[in-house]
The first five atom37 places (N, CA, C, CB, O) and aatype in JSON, in Angstrom:
{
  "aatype": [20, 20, 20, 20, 20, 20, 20, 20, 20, 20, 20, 20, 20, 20, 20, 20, 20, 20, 20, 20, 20, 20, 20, 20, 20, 20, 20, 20, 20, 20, 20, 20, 20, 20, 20, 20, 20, 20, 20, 20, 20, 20, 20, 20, 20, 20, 20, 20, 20, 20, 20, 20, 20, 20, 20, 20, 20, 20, 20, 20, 20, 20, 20, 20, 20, 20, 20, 20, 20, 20, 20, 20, 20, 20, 20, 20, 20, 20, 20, 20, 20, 20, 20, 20, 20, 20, 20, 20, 20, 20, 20],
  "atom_mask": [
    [1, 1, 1, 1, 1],
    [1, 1, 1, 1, 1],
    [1, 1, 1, 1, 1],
    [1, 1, 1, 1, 1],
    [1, 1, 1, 1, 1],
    [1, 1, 1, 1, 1],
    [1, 1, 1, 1, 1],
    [1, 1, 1, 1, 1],
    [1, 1, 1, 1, 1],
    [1, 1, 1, 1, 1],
    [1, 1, 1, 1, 1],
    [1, 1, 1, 1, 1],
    [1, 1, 1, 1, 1],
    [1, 1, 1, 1, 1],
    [1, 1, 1, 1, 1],
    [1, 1, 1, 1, 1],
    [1, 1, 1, 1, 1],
    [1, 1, 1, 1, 1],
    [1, 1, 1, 1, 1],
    [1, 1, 1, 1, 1],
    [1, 1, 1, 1, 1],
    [1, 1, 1, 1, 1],
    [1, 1, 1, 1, 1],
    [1, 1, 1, 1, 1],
    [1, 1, 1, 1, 1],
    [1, 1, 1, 1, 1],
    [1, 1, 1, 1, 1],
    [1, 1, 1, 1, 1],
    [1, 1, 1, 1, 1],
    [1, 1, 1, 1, 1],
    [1, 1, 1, 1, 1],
    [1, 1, 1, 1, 1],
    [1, 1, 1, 1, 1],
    [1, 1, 1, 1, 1],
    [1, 1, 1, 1, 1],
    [1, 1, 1, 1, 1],
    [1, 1, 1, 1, 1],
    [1, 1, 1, 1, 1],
    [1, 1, 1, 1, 1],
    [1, 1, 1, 1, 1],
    [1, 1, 1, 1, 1],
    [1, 1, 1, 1, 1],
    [1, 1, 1, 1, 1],
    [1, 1, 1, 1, 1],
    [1, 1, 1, 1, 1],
    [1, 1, 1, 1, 1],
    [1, 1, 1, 1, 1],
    [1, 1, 1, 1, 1],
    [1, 1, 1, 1, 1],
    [1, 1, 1, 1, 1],
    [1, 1, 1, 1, 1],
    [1, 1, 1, 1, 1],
    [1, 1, 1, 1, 1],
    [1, 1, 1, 1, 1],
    [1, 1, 1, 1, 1],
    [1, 1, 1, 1, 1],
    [1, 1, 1, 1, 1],
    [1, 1, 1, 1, 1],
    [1, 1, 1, 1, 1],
    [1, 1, 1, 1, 1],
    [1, 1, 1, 1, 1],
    [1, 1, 1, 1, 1],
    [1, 1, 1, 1, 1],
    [1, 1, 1, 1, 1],
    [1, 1, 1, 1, 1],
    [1, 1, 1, 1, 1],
    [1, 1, 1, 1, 1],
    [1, 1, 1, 1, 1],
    [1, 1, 1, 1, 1],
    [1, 1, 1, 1, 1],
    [1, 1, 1, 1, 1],
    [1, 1, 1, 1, 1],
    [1, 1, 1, 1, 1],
    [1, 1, 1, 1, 1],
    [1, 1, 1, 1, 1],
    [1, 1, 1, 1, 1],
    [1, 1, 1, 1, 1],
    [1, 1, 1, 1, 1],
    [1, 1, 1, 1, 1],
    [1, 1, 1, 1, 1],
    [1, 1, 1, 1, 1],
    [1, 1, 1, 1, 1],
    [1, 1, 1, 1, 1],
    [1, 1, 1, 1, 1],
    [1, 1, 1, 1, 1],
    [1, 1, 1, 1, 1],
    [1, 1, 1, 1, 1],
    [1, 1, 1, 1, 1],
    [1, 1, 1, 1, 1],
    [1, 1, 1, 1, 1],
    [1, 1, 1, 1, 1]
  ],
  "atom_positions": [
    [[96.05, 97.08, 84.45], [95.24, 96.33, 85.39], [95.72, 96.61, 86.8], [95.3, 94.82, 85.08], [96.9, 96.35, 87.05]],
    [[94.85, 97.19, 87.86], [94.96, 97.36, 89.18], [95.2, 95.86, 90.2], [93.65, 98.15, 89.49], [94.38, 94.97, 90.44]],
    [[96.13, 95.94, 90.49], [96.15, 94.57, 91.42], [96.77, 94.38, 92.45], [96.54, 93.56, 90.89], [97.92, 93.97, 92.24]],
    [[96.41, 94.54, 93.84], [96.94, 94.5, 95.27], [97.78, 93.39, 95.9], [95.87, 94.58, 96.06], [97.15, 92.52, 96.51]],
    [[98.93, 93.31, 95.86], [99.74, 91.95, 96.22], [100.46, 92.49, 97.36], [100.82, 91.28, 94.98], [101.21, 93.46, 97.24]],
    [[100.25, 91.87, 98.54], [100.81, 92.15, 99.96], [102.51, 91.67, 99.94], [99.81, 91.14, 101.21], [102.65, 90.57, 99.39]],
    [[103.47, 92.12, 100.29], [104.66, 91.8, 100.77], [104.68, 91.66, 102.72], [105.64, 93.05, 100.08], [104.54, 92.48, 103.63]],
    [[104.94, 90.12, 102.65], [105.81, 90.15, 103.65], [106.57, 88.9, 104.09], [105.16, 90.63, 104.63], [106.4, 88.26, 105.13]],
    [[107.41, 88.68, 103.12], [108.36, 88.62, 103.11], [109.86, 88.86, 102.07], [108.06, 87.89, 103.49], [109.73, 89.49, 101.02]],
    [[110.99, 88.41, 102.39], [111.84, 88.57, 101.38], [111.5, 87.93, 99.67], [113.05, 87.94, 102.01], [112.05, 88.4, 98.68]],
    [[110.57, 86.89, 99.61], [110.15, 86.42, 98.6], [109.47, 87.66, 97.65], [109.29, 85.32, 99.02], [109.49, 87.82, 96.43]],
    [[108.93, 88.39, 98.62], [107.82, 89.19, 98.04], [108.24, 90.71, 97.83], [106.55, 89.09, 98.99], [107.81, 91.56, 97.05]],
    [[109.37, 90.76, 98.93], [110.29, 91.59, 98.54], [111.08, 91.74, 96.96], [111.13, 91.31, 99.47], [111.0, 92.61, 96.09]],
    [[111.86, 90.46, 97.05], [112.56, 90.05, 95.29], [111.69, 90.25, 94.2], [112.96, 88.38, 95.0], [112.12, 90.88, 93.22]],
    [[110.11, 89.65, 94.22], [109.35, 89.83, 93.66], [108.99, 91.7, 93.08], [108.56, 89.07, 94.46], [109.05, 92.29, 92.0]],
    [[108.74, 91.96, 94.1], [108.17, 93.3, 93.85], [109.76, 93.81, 93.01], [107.57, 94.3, 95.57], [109.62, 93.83, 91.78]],
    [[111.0, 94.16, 93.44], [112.09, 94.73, 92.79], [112.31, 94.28, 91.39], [113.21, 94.49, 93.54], [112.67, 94.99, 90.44]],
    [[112.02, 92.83, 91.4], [112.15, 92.39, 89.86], [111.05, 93.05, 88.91], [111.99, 90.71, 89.73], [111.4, 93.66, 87.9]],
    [[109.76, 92.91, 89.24], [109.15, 93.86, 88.66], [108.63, 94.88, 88.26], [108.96, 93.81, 88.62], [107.84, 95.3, 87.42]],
    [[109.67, 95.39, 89.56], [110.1, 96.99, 88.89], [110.94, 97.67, 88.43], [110.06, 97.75, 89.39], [110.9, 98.88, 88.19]],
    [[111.77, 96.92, 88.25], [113.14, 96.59, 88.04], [114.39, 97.52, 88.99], [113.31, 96.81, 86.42], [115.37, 98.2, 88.66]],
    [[113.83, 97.18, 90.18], [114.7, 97.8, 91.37], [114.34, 98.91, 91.86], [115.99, 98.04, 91.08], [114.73, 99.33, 92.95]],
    [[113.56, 99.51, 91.11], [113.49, 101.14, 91.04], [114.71, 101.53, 90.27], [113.51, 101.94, 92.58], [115.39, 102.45, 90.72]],
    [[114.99, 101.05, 89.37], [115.75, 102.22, 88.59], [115.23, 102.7, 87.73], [116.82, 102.01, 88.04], [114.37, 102.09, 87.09]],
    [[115.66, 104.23, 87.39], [114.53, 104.68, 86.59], [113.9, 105.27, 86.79], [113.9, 104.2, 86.24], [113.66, 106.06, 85.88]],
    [[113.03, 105.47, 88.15], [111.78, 105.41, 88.75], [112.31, 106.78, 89.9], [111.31, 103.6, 89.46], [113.4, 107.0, 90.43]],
    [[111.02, 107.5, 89.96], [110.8, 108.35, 90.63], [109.33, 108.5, 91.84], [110.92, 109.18, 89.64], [108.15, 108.22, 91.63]],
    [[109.74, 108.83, 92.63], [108.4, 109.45, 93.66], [107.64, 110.22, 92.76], [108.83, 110.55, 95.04], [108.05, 111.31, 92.38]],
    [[106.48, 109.72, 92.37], [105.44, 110.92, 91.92], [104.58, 111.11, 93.0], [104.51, 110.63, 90.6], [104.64, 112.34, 92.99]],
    [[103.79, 110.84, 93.97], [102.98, 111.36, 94.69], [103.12, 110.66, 96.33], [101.65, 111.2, 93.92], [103.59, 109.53, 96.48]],
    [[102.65, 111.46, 97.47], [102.48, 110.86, 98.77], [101.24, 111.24, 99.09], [103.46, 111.23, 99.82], [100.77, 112.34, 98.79]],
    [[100.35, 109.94, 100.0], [99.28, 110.46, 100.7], [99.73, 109.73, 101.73], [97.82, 110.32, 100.21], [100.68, 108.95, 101.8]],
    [[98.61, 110.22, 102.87], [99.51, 110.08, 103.9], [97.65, 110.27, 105.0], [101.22, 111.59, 103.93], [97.06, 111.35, 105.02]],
    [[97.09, 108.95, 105.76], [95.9, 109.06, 106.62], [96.1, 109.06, 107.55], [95.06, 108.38, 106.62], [96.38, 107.88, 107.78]],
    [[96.21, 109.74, 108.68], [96.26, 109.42, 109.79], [94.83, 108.32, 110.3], [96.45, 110.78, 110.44], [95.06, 107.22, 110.81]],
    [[93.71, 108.73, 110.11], [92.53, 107.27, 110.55], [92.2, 108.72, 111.76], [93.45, 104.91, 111.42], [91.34, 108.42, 112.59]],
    [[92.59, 109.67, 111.86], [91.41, 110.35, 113.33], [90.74, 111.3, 112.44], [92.27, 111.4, 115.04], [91.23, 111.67, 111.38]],
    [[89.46, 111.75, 112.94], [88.75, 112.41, 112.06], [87.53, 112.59, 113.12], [88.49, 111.62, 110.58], [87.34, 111.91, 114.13]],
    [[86.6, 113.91, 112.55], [85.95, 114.78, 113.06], [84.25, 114.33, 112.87], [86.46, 116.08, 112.41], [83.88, 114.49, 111.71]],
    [[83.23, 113.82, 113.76], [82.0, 112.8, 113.13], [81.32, 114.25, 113.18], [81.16, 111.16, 114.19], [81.91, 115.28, 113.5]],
    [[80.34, 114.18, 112.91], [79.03, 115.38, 112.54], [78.67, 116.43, 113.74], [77.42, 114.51, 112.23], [78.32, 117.6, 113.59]],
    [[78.84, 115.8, 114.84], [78.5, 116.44, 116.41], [79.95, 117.33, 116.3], [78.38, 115.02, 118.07], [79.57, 118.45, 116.67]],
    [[80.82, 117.4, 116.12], [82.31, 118.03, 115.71], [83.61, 117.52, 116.6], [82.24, 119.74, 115.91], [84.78, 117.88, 116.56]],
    [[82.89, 116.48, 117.47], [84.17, 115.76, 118.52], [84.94, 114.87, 117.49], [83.51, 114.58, 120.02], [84.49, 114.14, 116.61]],
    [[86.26, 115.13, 117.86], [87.36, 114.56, 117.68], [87.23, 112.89, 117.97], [88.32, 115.31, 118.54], [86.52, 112.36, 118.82]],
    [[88.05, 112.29, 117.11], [88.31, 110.94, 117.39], [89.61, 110.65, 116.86], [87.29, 110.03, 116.84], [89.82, 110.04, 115.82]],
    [[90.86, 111.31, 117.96], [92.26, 110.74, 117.67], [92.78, 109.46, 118.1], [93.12, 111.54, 118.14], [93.84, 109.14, 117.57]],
    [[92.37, 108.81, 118.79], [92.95, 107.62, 119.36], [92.59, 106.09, 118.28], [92.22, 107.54, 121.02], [91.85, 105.16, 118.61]],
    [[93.3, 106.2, 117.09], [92.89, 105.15, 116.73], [93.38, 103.96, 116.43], [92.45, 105.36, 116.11], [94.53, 104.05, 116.85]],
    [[93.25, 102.72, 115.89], [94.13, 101.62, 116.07], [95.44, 101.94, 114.99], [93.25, 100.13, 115.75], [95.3, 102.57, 113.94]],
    [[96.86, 101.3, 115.5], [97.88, 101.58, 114.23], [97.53, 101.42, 112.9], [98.99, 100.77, 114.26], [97.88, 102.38, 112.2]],
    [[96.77, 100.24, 112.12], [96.57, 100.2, 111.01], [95.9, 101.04, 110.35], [96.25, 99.36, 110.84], [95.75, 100.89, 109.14]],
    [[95.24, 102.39, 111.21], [94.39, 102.96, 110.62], [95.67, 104.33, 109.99], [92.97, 103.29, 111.72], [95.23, 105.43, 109.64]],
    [[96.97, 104.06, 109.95], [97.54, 105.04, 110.13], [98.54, 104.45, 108.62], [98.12, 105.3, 111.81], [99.34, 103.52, 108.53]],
    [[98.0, 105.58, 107.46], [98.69, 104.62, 106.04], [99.43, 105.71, 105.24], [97.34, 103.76, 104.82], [99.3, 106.92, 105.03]],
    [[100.12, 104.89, 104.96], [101.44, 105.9, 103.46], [100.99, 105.52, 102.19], [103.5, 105.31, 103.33], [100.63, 104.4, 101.85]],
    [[101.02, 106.14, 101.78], [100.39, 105.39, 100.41], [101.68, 106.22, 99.41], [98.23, 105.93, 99.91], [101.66, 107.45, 99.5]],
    [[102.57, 105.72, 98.66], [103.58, 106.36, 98.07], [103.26, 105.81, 95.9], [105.31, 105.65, 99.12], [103.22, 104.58, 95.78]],
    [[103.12, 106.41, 94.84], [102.69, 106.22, 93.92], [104.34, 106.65, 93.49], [101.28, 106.88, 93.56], [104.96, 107.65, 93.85]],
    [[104.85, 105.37, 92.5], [106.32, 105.62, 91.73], [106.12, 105.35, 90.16], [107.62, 104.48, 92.35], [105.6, 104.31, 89.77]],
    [[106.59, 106.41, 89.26], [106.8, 106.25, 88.17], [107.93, 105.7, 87.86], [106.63, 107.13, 87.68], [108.81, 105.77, 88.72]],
    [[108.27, 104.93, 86.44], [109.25, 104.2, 86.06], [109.25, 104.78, 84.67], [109.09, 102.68, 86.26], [108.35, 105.52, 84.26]],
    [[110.43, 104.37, 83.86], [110.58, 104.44, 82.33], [110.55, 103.13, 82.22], [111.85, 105.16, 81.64], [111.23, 102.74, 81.27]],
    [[110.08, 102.4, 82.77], [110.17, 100.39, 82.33], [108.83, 100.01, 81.47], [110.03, 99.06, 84.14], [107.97, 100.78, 81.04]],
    [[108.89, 99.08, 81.39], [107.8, 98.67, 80.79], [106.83, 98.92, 82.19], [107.95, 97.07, 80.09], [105.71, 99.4, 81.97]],
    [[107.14, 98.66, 83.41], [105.72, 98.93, 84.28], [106.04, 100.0, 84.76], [105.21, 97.94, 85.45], [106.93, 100.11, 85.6]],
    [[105.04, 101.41, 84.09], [104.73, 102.07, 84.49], [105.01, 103.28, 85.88], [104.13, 101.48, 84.29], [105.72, 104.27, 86.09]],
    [[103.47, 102.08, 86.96], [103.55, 102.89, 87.84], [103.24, 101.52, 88.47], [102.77, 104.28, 87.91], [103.1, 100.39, 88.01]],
    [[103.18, 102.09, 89.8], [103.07, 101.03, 91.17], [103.07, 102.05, 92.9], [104.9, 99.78, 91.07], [103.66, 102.97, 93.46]],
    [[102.17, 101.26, 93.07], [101.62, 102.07, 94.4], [101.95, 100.95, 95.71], [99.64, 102.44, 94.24], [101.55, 99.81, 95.92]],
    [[102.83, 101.79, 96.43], [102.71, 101.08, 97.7], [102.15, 101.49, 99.22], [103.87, 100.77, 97.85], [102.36, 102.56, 99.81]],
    [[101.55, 100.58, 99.6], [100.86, 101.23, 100.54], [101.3, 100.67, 101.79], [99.45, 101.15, 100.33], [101.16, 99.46, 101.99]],
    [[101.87, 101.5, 102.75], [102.44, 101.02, 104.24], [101.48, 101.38, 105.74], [104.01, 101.91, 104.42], [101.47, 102.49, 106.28]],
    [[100.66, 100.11, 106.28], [100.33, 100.66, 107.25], [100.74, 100.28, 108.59], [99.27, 100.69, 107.15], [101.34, 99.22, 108.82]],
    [[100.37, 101.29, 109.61], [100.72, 101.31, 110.71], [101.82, 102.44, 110.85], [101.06, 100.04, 111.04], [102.47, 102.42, 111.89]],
    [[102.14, 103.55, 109.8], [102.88, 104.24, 109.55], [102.73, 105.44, 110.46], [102.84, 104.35, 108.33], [101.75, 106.16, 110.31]],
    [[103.65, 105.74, 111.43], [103.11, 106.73, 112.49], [104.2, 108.03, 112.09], [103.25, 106.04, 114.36], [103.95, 109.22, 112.31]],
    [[105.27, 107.6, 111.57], [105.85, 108.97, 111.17], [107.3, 108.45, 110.19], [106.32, 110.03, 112.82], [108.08, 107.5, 110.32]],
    [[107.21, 109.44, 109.28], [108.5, 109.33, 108.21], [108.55, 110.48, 107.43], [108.43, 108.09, 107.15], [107.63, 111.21, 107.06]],
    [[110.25, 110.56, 107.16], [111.09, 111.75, 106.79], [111.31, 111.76, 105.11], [112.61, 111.65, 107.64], [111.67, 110.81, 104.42]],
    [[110.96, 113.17, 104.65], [110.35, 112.94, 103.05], [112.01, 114.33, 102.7], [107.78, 113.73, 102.61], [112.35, 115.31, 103.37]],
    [[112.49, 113.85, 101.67], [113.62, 114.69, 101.49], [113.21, 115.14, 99.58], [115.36, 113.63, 101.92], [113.51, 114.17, 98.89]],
    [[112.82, 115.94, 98.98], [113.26, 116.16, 97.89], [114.64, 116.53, 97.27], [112.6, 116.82, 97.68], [115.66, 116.96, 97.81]],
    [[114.34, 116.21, 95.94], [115.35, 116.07, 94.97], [116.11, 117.15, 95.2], [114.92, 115.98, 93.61], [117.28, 116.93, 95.52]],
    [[115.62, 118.65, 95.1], [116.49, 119.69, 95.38], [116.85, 119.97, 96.5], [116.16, 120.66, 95.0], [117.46, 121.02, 96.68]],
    [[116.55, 119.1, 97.59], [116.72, 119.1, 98.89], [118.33, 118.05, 99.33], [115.14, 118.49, 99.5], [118.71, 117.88, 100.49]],
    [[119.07, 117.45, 98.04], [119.53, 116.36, 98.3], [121.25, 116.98, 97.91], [118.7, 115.03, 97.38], [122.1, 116.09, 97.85]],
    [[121.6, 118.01, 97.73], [122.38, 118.36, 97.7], [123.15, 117.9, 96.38], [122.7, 118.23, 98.76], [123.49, 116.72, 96.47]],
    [[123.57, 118.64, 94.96], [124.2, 118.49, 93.93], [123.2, 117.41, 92.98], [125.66, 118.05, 94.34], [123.63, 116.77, 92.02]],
    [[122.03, 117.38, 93.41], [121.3, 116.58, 92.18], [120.4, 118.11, 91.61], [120.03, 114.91, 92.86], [119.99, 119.11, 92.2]],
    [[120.34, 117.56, 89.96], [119.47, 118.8, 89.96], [118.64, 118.1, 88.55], [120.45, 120.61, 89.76], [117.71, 118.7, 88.01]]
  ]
}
């Protein structure tokens, strides 16, 4: 079952870790990533847009009983993505 529950705060923080069980286990399977500027039919540009239009969307697998879980961060204007073989002695 798909179901959107906002965090913000530490309540919702605890919440989310307990039911994922911390992330342990759990891996990055996918990033998307919108900036919100985009090109209308005439072909002009429209970069200037409000922060929220600007989203992470990060999808994590688990070996837990739950699955998967998608979090979505907006207002996201820039962040640093490191892979696994990128992390020095993990393999």
């Amino acid at each position: 079952m798909s179901e959107w529950r906002s965090v913000k705060d530490q309540r919702g923080i605890e919440e989310l870790m307990e039911a994922f069980m911390g992330f342990h286990d759990s891996c990055i399977h996918s990033l998307r990533y919108e900036s919100g500027c985009y090109v209308d039919g005439e072909g002009s540009m429209y970069a200037h847009v409000p922060p929220e239009k600007f989203v992470l969307h990060m999808v994590f697998h688990s070996q837990w009983k739950v699955r998967t879980v998608e979090l979505r961060f907006s207002g996201v204007r820039r962040f640093h993505m490191v892979g696994m073989d990128d992390m020095g002695g993990v393999s």
